[in-house]
Each structure stands twice: as structure tokens, then as C-alpha cells.
C-alpha positions in Angstrom: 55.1 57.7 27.0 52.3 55.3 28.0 51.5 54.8 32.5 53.5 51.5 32.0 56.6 52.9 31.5 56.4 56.4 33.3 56.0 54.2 36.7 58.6 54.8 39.8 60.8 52.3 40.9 58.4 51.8 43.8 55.5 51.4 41.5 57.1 49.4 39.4 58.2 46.7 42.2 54.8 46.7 43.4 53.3 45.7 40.1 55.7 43.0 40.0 54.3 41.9 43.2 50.9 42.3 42.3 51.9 39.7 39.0 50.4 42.7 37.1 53.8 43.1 35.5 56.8 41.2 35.5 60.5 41.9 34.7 60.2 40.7 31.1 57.0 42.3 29.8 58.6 45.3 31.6 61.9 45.1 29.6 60.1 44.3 26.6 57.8 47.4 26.9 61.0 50.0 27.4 62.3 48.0 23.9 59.7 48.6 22.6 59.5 52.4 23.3 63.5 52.6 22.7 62.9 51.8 19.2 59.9 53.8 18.9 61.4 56.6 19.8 64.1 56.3 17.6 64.0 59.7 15.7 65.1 61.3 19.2 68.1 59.5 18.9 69.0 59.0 22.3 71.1 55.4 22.0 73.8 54.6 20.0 73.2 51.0 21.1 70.2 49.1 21.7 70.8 45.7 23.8 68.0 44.0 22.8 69.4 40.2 23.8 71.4 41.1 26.8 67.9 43.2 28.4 65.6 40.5 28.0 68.5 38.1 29.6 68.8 40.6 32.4 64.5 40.5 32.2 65.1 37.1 32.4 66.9 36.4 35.1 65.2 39.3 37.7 62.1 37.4 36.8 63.7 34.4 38.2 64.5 36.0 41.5 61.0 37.3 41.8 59.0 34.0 41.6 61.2 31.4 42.2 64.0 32.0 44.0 61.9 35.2 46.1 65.3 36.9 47.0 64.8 40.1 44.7 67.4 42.7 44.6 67.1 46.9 44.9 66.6 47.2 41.1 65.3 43.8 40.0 63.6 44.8 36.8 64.7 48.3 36.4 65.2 49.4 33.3 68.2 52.1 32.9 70.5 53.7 30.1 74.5 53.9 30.2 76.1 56.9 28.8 78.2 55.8 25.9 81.3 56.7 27.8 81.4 54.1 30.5 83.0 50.8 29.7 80.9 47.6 29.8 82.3 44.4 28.8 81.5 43.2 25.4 79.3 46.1 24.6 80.9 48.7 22.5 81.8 52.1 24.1 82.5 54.3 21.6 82.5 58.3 23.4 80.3 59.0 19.9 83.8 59.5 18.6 85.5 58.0 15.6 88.5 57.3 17.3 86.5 54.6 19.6 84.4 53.5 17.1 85.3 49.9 17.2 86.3 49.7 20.8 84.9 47.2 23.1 85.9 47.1 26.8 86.8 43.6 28.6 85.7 45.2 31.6 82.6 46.5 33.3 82.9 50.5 34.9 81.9 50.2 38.9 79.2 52.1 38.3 77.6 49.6 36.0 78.8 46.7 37.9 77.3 47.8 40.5 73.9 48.4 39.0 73.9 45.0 37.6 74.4 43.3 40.9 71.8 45.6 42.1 69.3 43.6 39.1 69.3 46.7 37.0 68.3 45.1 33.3 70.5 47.2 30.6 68.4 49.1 27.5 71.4 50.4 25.8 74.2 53.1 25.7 72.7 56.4 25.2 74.1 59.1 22.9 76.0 62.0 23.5 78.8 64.6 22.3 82.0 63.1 21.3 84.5 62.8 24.2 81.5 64.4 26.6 82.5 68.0 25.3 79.6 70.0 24.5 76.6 71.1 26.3 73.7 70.4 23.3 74.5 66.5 22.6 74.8 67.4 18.6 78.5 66.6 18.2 78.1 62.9 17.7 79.2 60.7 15.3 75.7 58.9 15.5 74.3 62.2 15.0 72.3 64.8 17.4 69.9 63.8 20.4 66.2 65.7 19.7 64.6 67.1 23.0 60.8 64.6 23.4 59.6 68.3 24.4 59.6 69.4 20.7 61.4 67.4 18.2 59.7 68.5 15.2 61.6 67.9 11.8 61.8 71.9 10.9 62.6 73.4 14.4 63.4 70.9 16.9 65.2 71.4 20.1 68.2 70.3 21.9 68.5 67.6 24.6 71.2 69.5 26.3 74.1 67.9 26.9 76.3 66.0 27.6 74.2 63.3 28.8 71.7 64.1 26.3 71.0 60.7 25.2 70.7 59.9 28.6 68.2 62.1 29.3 66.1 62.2 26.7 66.1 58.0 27.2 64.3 58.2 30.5 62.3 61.7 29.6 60.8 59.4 26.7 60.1 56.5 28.9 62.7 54.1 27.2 64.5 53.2 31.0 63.1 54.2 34.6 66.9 55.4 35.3 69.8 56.8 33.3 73.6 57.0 33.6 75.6 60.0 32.9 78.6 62.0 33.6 78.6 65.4 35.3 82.1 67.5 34.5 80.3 70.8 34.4 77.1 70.4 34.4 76.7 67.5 32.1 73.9 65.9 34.0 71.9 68.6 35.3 71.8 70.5 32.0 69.8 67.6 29.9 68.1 66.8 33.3 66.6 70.5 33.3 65.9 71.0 29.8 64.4 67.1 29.3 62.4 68.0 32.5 63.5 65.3 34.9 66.1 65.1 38.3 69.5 64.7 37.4 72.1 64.6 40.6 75.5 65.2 40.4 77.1 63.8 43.8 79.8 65.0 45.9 83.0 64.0 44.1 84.5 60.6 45.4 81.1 59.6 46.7 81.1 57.1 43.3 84.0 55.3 41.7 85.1 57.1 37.9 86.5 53.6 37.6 85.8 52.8 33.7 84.6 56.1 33.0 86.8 57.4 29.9 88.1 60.4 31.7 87.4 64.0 30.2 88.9 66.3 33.5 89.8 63.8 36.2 89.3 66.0 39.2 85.9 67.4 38.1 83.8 64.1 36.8 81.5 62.9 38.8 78.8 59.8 37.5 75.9 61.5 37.6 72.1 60.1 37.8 68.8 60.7 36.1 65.3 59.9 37.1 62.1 61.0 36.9 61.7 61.3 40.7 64.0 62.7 43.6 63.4 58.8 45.1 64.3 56.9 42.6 67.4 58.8 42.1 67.9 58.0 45.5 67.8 54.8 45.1 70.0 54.3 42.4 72.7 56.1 44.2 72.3 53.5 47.2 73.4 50.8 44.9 76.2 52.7 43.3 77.6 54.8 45.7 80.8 53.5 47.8 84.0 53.2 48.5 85.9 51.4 45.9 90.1 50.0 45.7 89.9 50.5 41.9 89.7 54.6 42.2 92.0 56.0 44.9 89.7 59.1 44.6 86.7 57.4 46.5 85.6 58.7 49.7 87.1 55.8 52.1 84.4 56.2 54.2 81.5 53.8 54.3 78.7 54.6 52.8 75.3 54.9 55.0 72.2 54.4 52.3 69.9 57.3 52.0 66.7 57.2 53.7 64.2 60.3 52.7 62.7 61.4 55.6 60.0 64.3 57.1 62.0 67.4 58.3 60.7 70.6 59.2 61.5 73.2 56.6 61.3 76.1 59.1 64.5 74.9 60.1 66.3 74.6 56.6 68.3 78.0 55.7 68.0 78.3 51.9 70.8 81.0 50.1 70.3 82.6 47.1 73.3 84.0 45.4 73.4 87.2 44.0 76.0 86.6 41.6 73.6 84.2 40.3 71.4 87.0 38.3 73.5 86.8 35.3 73.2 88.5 31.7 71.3 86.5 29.2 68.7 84.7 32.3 65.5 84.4 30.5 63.0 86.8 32.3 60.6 83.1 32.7 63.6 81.7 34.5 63.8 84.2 37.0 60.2 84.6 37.3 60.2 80.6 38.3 63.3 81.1 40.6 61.6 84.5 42.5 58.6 82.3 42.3 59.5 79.2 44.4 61.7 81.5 46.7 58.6 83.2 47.4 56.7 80.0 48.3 59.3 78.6 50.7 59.6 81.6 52.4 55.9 81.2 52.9 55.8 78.0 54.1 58.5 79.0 56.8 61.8 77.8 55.2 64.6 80.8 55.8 65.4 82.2 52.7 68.4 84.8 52.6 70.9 86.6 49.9 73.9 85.1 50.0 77.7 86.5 48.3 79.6 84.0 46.2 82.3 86.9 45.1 84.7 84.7 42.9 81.7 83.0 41.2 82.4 86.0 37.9 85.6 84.6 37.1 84.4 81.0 37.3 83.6 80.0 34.3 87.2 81.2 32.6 88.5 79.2 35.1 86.6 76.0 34.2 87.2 76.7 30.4 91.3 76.4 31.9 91.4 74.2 33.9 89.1 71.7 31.1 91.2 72.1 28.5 94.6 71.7 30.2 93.3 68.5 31.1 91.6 67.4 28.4 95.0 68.1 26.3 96.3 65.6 28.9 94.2 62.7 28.7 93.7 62.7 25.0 97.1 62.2 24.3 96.7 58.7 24.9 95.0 58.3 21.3 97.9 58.1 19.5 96.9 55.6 17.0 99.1 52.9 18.3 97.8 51.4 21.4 94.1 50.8 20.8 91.9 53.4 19.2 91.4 54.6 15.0 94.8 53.6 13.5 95.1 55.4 10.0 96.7 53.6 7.1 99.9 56.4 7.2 103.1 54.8 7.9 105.6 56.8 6.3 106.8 58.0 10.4 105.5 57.6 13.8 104.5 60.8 13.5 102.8 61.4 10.6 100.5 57.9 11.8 100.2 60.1 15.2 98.9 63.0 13.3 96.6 61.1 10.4 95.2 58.9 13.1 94.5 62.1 15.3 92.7 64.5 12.7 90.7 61.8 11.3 89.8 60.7 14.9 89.1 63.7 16.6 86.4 66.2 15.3 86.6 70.2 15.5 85.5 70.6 19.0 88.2 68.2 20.4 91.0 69.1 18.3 90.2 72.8 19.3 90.5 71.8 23.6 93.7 69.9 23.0 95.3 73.1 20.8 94.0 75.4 23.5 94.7 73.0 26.5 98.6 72.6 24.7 99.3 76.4 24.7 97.9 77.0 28.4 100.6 74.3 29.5 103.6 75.7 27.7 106.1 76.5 29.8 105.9 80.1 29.2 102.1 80.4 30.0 101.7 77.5 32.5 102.7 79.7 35.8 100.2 82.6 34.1 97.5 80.5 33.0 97.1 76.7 34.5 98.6 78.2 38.0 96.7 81.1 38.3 93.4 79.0 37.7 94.6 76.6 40.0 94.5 79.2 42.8 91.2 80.5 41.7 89.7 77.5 42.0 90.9 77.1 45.7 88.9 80.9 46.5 85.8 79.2 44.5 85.8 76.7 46.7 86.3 78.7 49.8 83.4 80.9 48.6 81.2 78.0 49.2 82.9 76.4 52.1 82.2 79.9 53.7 79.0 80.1 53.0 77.9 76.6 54.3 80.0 77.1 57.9 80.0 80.5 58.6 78.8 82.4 61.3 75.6 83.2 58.6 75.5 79.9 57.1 72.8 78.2 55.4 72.2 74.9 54.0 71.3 74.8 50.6 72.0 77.1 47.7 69.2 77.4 45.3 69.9 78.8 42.1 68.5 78.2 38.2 70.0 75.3 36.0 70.4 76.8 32.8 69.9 80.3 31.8 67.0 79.6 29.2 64.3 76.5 27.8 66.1 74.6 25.6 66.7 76.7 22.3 66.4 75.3 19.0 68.9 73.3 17.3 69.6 75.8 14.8 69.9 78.6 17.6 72.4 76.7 19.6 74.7 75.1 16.6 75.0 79.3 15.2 77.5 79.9 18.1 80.6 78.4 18.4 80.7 74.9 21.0 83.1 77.2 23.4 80.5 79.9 24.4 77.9 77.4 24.0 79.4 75.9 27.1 80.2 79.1 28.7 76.8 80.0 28.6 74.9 77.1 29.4 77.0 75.4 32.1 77.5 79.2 33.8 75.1 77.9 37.1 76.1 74.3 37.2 80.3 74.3 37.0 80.9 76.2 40.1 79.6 73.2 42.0 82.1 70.8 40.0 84.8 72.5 41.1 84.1 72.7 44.6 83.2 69.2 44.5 79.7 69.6 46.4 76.2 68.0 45.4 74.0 69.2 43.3 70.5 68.0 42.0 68.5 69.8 39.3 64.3 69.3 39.8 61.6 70.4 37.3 59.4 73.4 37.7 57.2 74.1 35.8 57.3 74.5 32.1 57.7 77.9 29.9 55.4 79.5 27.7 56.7 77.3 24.7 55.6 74.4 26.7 59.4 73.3 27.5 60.7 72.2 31.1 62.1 75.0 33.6 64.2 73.8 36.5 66.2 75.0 39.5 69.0 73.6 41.4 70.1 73.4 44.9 73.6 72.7 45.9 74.7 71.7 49.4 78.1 71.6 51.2 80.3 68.0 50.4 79.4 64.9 51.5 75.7 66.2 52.4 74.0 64.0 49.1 71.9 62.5 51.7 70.9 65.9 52.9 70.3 67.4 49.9 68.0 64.8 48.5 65.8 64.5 51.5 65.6 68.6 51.9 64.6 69.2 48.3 62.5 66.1 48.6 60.2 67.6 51.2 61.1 71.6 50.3 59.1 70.2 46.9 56.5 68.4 48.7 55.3 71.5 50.7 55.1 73.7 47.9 51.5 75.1 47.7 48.7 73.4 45.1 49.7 76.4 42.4 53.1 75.3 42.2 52.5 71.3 42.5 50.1 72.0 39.7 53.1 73.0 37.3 55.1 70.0 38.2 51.8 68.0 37.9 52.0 69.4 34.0 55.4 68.1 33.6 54.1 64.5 34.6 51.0 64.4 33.1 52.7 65.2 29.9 54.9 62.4 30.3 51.6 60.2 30.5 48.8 61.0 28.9 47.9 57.3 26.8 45.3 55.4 29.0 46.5 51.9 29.8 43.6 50.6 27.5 45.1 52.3 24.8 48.6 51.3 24.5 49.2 47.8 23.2 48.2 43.9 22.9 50.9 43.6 25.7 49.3 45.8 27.9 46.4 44.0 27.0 47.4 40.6 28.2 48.9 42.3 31.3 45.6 43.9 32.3 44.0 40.1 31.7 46.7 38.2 33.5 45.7 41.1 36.6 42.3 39.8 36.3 42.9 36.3 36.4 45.6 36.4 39.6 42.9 38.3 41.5 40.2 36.0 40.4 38.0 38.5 38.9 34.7 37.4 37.2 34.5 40.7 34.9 33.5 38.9 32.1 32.4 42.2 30.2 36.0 43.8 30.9 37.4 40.6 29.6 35.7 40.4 26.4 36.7 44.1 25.5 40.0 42.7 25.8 39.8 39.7 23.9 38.3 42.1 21.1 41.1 44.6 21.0 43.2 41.5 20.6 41.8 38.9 18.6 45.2 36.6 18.6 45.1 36.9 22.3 43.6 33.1 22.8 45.5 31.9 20.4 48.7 32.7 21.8 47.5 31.3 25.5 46.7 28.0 23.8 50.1 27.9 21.9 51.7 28.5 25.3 49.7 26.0 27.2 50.5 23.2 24.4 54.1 24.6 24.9 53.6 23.5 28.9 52.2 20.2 28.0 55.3 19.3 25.9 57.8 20.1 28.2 56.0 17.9 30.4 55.5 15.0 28.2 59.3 15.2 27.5 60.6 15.5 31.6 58.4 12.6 31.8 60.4 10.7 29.3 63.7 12.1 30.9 62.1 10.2 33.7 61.3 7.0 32.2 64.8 6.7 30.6 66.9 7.6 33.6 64.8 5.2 35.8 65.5 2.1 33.4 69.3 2.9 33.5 69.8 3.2 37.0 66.1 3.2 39.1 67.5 4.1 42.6 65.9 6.2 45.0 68.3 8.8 44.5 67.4 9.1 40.5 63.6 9.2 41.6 64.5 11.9 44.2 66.4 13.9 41.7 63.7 13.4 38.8 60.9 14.1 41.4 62.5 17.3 42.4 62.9 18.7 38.5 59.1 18.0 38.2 58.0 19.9 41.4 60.7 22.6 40.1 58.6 22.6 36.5 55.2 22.8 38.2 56.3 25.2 40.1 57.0 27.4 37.3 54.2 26.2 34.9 52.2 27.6 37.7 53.5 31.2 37.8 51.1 33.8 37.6 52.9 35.2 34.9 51.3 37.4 32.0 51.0 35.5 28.8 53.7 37.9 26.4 56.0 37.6 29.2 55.8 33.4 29.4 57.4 32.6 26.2 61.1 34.1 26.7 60.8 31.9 30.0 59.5 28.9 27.8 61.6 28.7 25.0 64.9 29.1 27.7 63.5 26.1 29.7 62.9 24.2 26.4 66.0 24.9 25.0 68.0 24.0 28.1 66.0 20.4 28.4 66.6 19.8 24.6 70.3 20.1 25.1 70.3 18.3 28.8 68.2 15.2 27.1 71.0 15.7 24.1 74.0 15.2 26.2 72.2 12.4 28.2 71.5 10.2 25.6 75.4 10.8 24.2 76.5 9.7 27.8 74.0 6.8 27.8 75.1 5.7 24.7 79.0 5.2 25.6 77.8 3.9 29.0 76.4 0.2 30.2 77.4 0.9 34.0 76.0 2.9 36.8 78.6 4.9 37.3 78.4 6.8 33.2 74.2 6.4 34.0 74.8 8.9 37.2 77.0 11.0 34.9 74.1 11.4 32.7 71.6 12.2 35.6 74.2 15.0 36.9 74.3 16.8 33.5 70.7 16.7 33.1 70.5 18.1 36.5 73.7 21.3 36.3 72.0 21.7 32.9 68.3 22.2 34.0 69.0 24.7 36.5 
């Protein structure tokens, strides 16, 4: 990815208010890369009209209006499993392939009101059930760490897509859902944060449900801060999900602590067969350096954590049977052409919707429900999952207690696609969500945070879990636990960044041309050597400033005729007020620092709205000889030019 679009959400604001960057060239940069980076596969949609409206109108806010939002110009990715209105949500499965929501989920609701500008829907497995993101109808997700064509690796899963969206630089934040482990898997192996929050903290409302009382929205970023923000402006309680924490939520402010007073646990049960010796090398490693920089570090017992993940594999597919039986080929979803019975359309419509992986959790989630095993399976993993929470709760508020559990993501680098899809999807998932589903179904946080990266050059991460409803705690203790990590281990997460952005700015593209120009020329810089380079890596760069100044000079020429034509119909002071106001409003803008690729999109809107205001005047003016129809006219010209 090029500087531009491996910035921070901090960084990013502050270019905005530098004018070395605004919300449009932005957006059009993380297109840009989107499709570039298309062979990774990471969106099954690409909303190419609705970013640059979104672009559009966070630009507005900026420079005109001044009343910018958390995320004004943020760029992010929606897992393709969370409704938004008139955008297809599919789950990458056939049997939602055509199905558009009429409503927005909170979570994105919520992000737009924050300003967030919408890239696309990212990929993932169908229905959210896998841990590799290769069971998709639209095809696998490649890891950006190494995707060649003969022995490429996974993305991890299931948030894959969105992972591997803002890994690649394509959005500054991603969407995904966490039911065990689904966010921080991807996260680790893509090599940025992923958080998975306390459950209740934010709303499921218009997430397609996979286990109701494990998912959790989860978030992904490429810092710990900027995941922290997006979870300020999503976070909350919420009257369409009963499950939310009714509780007001207080934003999250990272602060300095001192780490010799955090209590760090490292579980025992944690050292598990299968751990890659580099994983536990990196785990021993940063245990060793907090200890030296005076954090507590102690062995901690989390007994029931061996039967956890037959528990999880219960418990999932009980309800997974439950809430895919609403597919039933009827009410909205693939309908087959079988009508011979209600059942046989049930059953056509179910096998040609489902693939393998689903149709194999519903069978097994089926036969743990029967009445003869429910009591011996469903209730029995029920009642283990109340002693895996107690583990933790113990552990967090005993006499011994400690504050954070640090542990390893996944067990391994991300292994090669052809490695992965030679087991079967079921012990795929035992084995790489093994360290993150415990904390799904005790319903604490958890964050996952990059390393350092493994002899094959791939991300390794760690994760710390806290007790519930301590996000905020969490955050800001792995936040500074990270930042007072010796120079040897910042080095390795240095790698993982400078990886992310090794293309000098000069290097990247005429738009990044014409943003470094439009820097020069709101600072007033006389570098005319610097600006000739530029011109010359650009030849069409003059060109297109003189189209858009001729642009400006008609739109002027044709409010002044608006002007002229208003005044001869009805010249009161209150038309010339009116008029006068538009022009200041047009200066105004013409004036805008703006760079010159981003001034067009703003252009042709303002054009296109006077041609149709002038349009409906003259229609008005041409029924009308009175004052009354004349002030009509001046009132549509006005609503319309806003």
C-alpha cells in the first residue's frame, strides 16, 4: 500500500486540515487501491457511487459547513453479513444471492452518522462458518502477505475479506463479526488489531445471526487507536437489540498508566498441541519484556479451558440448526423451481442454497437437539459453558487476580491454501479458533495486536482478554503495555508497518501528484524546482487546472444570468438578498483550497444541481406573469442550490 492510504485516522484528519488531502481524493485513492487489489478478493461489492457521495458530502462538512464528524472521510469495509439498505448482503451464500435489505444494521448506521464513507462489503465464508474465508460463493480471500498464484495463503477467517481490505490499504477501518474468533483470526494472520468487544457492548441489530448468544461486531484497524475510535461511534445501548448493555456508554479515552501496576496471566492450558515453536517463542518473548519493564506477569489455571472447544462446536451448531431454518425457500431467500410439495420446494431450495459446510452444521446441530440427545448433549454444554465462564470470572476477581490474560491468537502463520482446504472445515475451526472461542463464550473483550512477523515473513500476534465490560481497559492497557516494549521488540512491529508502506509518496500516482502541488500552493511555497518535477511526472496536470478553472468561470457566468433573470421578474430587495447570498456561497467554494482531482466531483454536482434549478425556473416563469409564481421560482432555485 502507498503512505496515503496506510495513514491513521488521526493522520488522516490532520491532512484534511492541512488541505493536503480531502475526503474525495481520499475516497478515490482507497477505490483505487480496492480495485487494484482485486486478485485478493477481499469485496464482494465495490460502492464506487455511494463512496464518492459519502466523499462528497464529508468534504462539505470540512470546508463549508466546518462542523466535521468523528469519521468524516474515513474510509471502512462492511462484512457482507450486515444489512445496509439498497446494497446487496448476500452472507457469500447462494441462498442470499439476490437479497437486498430495506434497512441499515446499527452498526453501520451508526458509522455513517459518524461520516464514515462506505468502500464496499467485504468477502467472507458463506453464512460466517469457517475460519480460512475460502467457502464463498465469490470465491476465496488471498492473504496481501503472500498471495502468489501457485502457493498463496489464507486470509483467515471469517472476516477475511475484511481483513485483508484494510491489511491492503483499501479502507482505514473494517467491519466484521466475532462468533469464535472470527475477527481476531484474520486480524492476526493479515497483521493488524482486530477487537472483539464484550457482548452487548454493540447492537447485533441487522447482523444475519450465526449463534445469537456468542456474536459480537467486531472491529479492524491498523492501530489500537483507531480501533478505539471506531468503537466510540458504534458502541451503545440500543431499543432494537434487547441484548445491549442498558448502560450508557462512556467513550474511550487512551491514557498513560503505570504498567507496574497491571497484573498480566498467562494460562497454562494455553500451551496446546500443534503451537508453532515461533509462536511460543514470540509469546515467552513479550512475557519476558513486560516482566522487564515491571508489569506482573504470573501463571494462571483456566481448568475447563480442554473441553472448550467441543463445547463451542455444540453449542454452534445447535444454533446454527436453529436460525437456518428460516431459509425455507418461501419467505425471502433462493426459491427453486420444485413445486410438486411444500416439501420437496423446502428441500430443493435448501441443497441448492446451502453448500457442504452449512448443510453439515444444520445435520449435526439437528441430531444434538433430538429429544433423545438434547438433555446429553445441548444441556450438558450448556452447563459447561457456565464453569468456562466461571474459570475466567475467577481468575479476574479472585483473591490472586489479575487483569489481563495474554495468550497467542492462532496456533500458527497463516498456512497455505492448499494446507488448510486438505482438512475438513470442522477441525479447521477446532484448530484455529482453539485460543480465541473461550472468550466468546464468556462474553469478555478481546483484541488481537501484531508482533512481529515469522521466518516466512507472515504476521505473528498475541491476544489479551480482560474481564466484561473492561473494553476501555483493555485498549488502553495493551495500548501502553505495547508502547513500553523495548526498541528490539518495537523493531518487529516497525517491520509489520514498514511493509504496509514502503512506495514513497512521489512514486505513487498523478493524484498524489496534484495533492503534493495543491500542499504547496495552500502554504504558499515558492519551490519552483519541486514544482516542475511535478508538472513533468504529470504532463496533463495544467491541463486539467485550466479545464477546471473554465469550469468555475461558467458556473459563474450562468448564476449571473440566474441573477439577471430573477431581478427582471420580481427586482425586490429580498431577490437581490437571496441571489447575493448564492454568489457569496459560490465564491466561497470556488475558493476552497481543494486539490485539483478532488474539485471535479464537487464541480459537476454544483453544475448539475444549477442546470436543473435554472430548468425548473424557467418552466415556473413560463406559466407565471405575477409575483407570487416569480417567488416560486426564486424558492426552487434556492432548496435546489443547496
Amino acid at each position: 500500500m502507498n503512505k496515503l492510504t496506510s495513514y491513521t485516522i488521526k493522520e488522516i484528519h490532520k491532512a484534511y486540515r492541512d488541505k493536503f488531502l480531502t475526503p474525495t481524493s481520499f475516497v478515490d485513492l482507497c477505490l483505487q487501491k480496492a480495485k487494484q487489489a482485486s486478485e485478493l478478493n477481499a469485496f464482494v461489492t465495490i460502492t464506487n457511487e455511494i463512496a464518492e457521495n459519502h466523499g462528497i458530502e464529508s468534504e462539505k462538512r470540512f470546508y463549508i459547513d466546518r462542523k466535521f464528524k468523528e469519521l468524516d472521510g474515513i474510509t471502512i469495509g462492511i462484512k457482507d453479513n450486515f444489512c445496509t439498505s439498497f446494497i446487496p448482503t448476500t452472507c457469500a451464500s447462494e441462498m442470499l444471492r439476490n437479497f437486498t435489505p430495506a434497512y441499515d444494521a446499527t452498526v453501520y448506521a451508526r458509522l455513517r452518522a459518524a461520516g464514515a464513507c462506505l468502500i464496499g462489503k467485504c468477502n467472507l465464508d458463506e453464512f460466517a462458518m469457517g475460519s480460512g474465508t475460502i467457502d464463498s460463493i465469490f470465491g476465496p480471500t488471498r492473504n496481501p502477505w503472500s498471495y502468489d498464484e501457485s502457493n498463496w495463503r489464507i486470509a483467515g477467517g471469517s472476516s477475511g475479506g475484511s481483513a485483508v481490505a484494510v491489511s491492503s490499504g483499501s479502507c482505514v477501518a473494517a467491519i466484521g463479526s466475532d462468533t469464535g474468533g472470527s475477527t481476531r483470526n484474520p486480524a492476526a494472520l493479515c497483521g493488524i488489531v482486530g477487537l472483539k468487544p464484550t457482548y452487548g457492548l454493540v447492537s447485533r441489530y441487522g447482523l444475519i445471526p450465526l449463534v445469537n448468544s456468542m456474536d459480537v461486531p467486531g472491529i479492524l484497524a491498523r492501530t489500537v487507536e483507531d480501533v478505539a475510535k471506531v468503537l466510540n461511534c458504534i458502541a451503545g445501548p440500543d431499543h432494537l437489540d434487547s441484548t445491549t448493555i442498558k448502560d450508557e456508554y462512556i467513550p474511550i479515552e487512551i491514557k498513560d498508566i503505570d504498567l507496574s501496576k497491571v497484573r498480566i496471566g498467562i494460562p497454562k492450558e494455553y500451551y496446546c498441541e500443534g503451537m508453532s515453536n515461533e509462536v511460543i517463542d514470540t509469546w515467552k518473548l513479550v512475557t519476558d519484556l513486560l516482566e522487564k519493564e515491571n508489569a506482573v506477569v504470573k501463571s494462571v489455571s483456566l481448568p475447563y479451558t480442554s473441553v472448550s472447544i467441543a463445547v463451542y462446536s455444540i453449542l454452534n451448531q445447535c444454533e446454527v440448526a436453529s436460525n437456518m431454518s428460516r431459509y425455507d425457500g418461501l419467505e425471502f431467500g433462493l426459491r427453486t423451481n420444485e413445486i410438486y410439495s411444500t416439501e420437496e420446494l423446502y428441500a430443493s431450495s435448501r441443497l441448492q442454497g446451502f453448500n457442504n459446510v452449512v448443510r453439515s452444521r444444520i445435520l449435526t446441530g439437528n441430531y444434538f437437539l433430538l429429544t433423545r440427545n438434547y438433555d446429553k448433549y445441548f444441556i450438558k454444554a450448556l452447563k459447561l459453558r457456565r464453569l468456562i465462564a466461571n474459570d475466567f470470572r475467577n481468575v479476574f476477581n479472585g483473591d490472586d487476580k489479575v487483569d489481563l490474560l495474554l495468550t497467542p491468537t492462532t496456533l500458527t502463520d497463516a498456512p497455505t491454501f492448499e494446507e488448510f482446504s486438505g482438512k475438513h472445515n470442522r477441525d479447521q475451526c477446532a484448530f484455529q479458533d482453539f485460543c480465541t472461542q473461550p472468550a466468546n463464550m464468556a462474553g469478555i473483550p478481546a483484541v488481537s495486536i501484531p508482533i512481529r512477523l515469522s521466518k516466512n515473513n507472515l504476521p505473528l500476534s498475541l491476544q489479551l482478554m480482560g474481564p466484561s465490560a473492561s473494553t476501555t481497559e483493555v485498549l488502553t492497557k495493551l495500548n501502553v503495555s505495547i508502547d513500553a516494549l523495548p526498541p528490539k521488540c518495537q523493531q518487529h512491529l516497525s517491520q509489520i508497518a514498514k511493509a504496509q508502506s514502503e512506495t514513497d509518496i512521489e512514486q505513487i500516482d498523478s493524484i498524489a501528484i496534484s495533492l503534493h502541488q495543491s500542499k504547496l500552493v495552500s502554504e504558499q511555497l515558492n519551490d519552483e524546482y519541486e514544482l516542475l518535477k511535478l508538472k513533468q511526472k504529470d504532463k496533463q496536470l495544467q491541463a486539467k487546472i485550466d479545464r477546471n478553472n473554465k469550469f468555475m468561470d461558467k458556473m459563474r457566468e450562468e448564476l449571473d444570468c440566474s441573477k439577471s433573470s430573477l431581478m427582471q421578474r420580481n427586482p425586490n430587495p429580498e431577490t437581490i438578498q437571496e441571489v447575493t447570498r448564492q454568489l457569496k456561497l459560490k465564491a466561497k467554494y470556488s475558493k476552497l483550497p481543494v486539490p485539483e482531482q478532488a474539485m471535479p466531483k464537487s464541480i459537476v454536482l454544483l453544475a448539475e444541481t444549477l442546470a436543473s434549478a435554472k430548468a425548473e425556473a424557467a418552466r415556473l416563469q413560463s406559466r407565471a406573469e405575477d409575483v407570487k409564481l416569480a417567488s416560486e421560482a426564486r424558492h426552487t432555485l434556492s432548496r435546489l442550490m443547496r
